[in-house]
Structure formats: structure tokens, C-alpha cells
C-alpha positions in Angstrom: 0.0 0.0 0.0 1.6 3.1 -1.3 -0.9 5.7 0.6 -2.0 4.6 4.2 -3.9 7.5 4.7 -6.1 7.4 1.5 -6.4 3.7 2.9 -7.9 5.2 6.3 -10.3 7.7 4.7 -11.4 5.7 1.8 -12.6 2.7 4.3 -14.2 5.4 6.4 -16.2 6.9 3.2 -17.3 3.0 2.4 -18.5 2.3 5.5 -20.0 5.1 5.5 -21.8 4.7 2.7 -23.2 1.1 3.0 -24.0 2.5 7.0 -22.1 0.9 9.1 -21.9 1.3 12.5 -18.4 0.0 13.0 -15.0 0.6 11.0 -12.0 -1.3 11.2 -8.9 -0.1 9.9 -5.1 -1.4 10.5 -3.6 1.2 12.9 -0.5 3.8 12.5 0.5 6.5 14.8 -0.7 9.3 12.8 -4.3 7.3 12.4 -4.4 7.2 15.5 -3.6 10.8 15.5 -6.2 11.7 12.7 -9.0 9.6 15.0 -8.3 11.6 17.9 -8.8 14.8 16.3 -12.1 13.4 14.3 -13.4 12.5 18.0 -12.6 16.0 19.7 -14.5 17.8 16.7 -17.3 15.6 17.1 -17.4 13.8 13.8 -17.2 10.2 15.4 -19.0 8.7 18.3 -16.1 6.7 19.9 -12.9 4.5 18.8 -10.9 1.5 20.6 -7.2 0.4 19.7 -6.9 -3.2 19.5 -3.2 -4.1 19.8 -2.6 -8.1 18.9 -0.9 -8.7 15.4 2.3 -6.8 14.2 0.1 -3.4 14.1 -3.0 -3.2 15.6 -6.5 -2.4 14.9 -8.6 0.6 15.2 -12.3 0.1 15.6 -14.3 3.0 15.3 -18.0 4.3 16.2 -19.7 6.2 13.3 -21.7 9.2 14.0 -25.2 9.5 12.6 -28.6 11.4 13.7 -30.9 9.4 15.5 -34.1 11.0 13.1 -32.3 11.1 9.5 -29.9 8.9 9.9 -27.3 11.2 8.4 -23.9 10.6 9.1 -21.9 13.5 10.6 -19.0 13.3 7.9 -20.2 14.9 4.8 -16.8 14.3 3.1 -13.5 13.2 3.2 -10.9 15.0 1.3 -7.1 13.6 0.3 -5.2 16.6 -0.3 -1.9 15.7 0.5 -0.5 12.6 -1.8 2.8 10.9 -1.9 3.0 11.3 -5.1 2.5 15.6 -4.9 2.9 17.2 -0.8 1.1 20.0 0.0 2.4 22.4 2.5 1.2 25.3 3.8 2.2 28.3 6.4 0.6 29.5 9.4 -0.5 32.7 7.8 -2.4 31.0 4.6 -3.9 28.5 6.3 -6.4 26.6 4.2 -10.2 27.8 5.3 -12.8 24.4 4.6 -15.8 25.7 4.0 -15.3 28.9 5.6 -14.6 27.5 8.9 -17.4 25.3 8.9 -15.4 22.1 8.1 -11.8 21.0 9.4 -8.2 20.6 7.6 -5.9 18.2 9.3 -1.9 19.7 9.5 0.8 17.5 10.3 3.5 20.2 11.7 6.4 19.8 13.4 4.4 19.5 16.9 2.1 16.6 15.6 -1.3 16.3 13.8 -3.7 18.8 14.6 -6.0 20.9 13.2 -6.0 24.1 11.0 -7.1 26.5 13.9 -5.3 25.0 16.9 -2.1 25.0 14.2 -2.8 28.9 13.2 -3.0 29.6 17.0 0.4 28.0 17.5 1.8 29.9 14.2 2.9 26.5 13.0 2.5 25.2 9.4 3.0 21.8 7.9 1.4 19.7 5.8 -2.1 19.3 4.7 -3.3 16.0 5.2 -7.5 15.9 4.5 -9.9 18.1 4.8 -13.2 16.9 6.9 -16.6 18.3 7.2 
């Protein structure tokens, strides 16, 4: 697998899709990164890390409204690929959908999120948008 994080966000988006109410996805410091920040920001109910094989699991709670039954990801967005990095500066941050929706930075004082990395005037690179 040459993109691990396309991986991660691609099996979210499917089971999303066929409504699941349980992911699992092979685990990765900087999934488990990207889970804890989907969590904070509400988009997921709950995960667990499973550690037995050589990496690990993640299983994770999807998120959907109890009338519509609406998930509360609208969309994942890859913007950062191995094959073409995207970086950006504190000071043009990249706004998803004017600050309704979330970009995920991995900087130089771990994965967070486009606001919490403009408060620290940090920049990095731009892993997925999320809203």
C-alpha cells in the first residue's frame, strides 16, 4: 500500500456509505492521530485500539442522527499525496468551507488541526480536509 492514509479515509467513506456502525482499519500513529482529532471535533462517536498482530487495529464508532440517519461526515478530502505534498504556512492557512469544516496539519508538533495550528503559528502539511 503506497498511501495509508487514502487507505484510512477511503474505508471510512465506504463504510459510511453502506451505513455501518463500526470501522475497522489497520492502525498507524498518525491514524491514531487523525481519529483523535475526528473525536474531539465531534465527527465520530467513539474508537478503541486493538493491539494483537504486528500493528493493531482501530475500531471505530460512526456518528449519525438518531431521526435522518445522516452521518456527521459529509466528506473526506485527500489533499496531500505521496505522489505531490502540500504544504502550507501558518498565515495562509487553508479555510474548509469557511470554517465550517476542518483541515488536518501535520507540523512539526504533531497532527492537529488548521485552527489549533494557526494559534500556534505553525504550518505543515495538509493532510485531509473533513466536514
Amino acid at each position: 500500500m503506497t498511501d495509508p492514509i487514502a487507505d484510512y479515509l477511503t474505508r471510512l467513506r465506504n463504510a459510511i456509505a453502506a451505513k455501518h456502525r463500526v470501522v475497522e482499519i489497520p492502525a498507524s500513529n498518525l491514524k491514531k492521530e487523525i481519529t483523535k482529532i475526528l473525536l474531539e471535533k465531534g465527527y465520530i462517536l467513539n474508537y478503541k485500539f486493538i493491539d494483537e498482530g504486528p500493528q493493531g487495529t482501530i475500531k471505530i464508532a460512526l456518528k449519525y442522527d438518531p431521526v435522518n440517519k445522516v452521518n456527521a461526515i459529509k466528506a473526506l478530502k485527500r489533499i496531500s499525496t505521496p505522489g505531490l505534498r502540500k504544504y502550507t504556512g501558518y498565515k495562509n492557512m487553508p479555510r474548509v468551507i469557511n470554517g465550517l469544516g476542518i483541515a488536518i496539519i501535520s507540523t512539526s508538533k504533531g497532527v492537529m488541526t488548521d485552527k489549533e495550528a494557526t494559534e500556534q503559528k505553525v504550518g505543515g502539511e495538509v493532510l485531509c480536509y473533513v466536514y
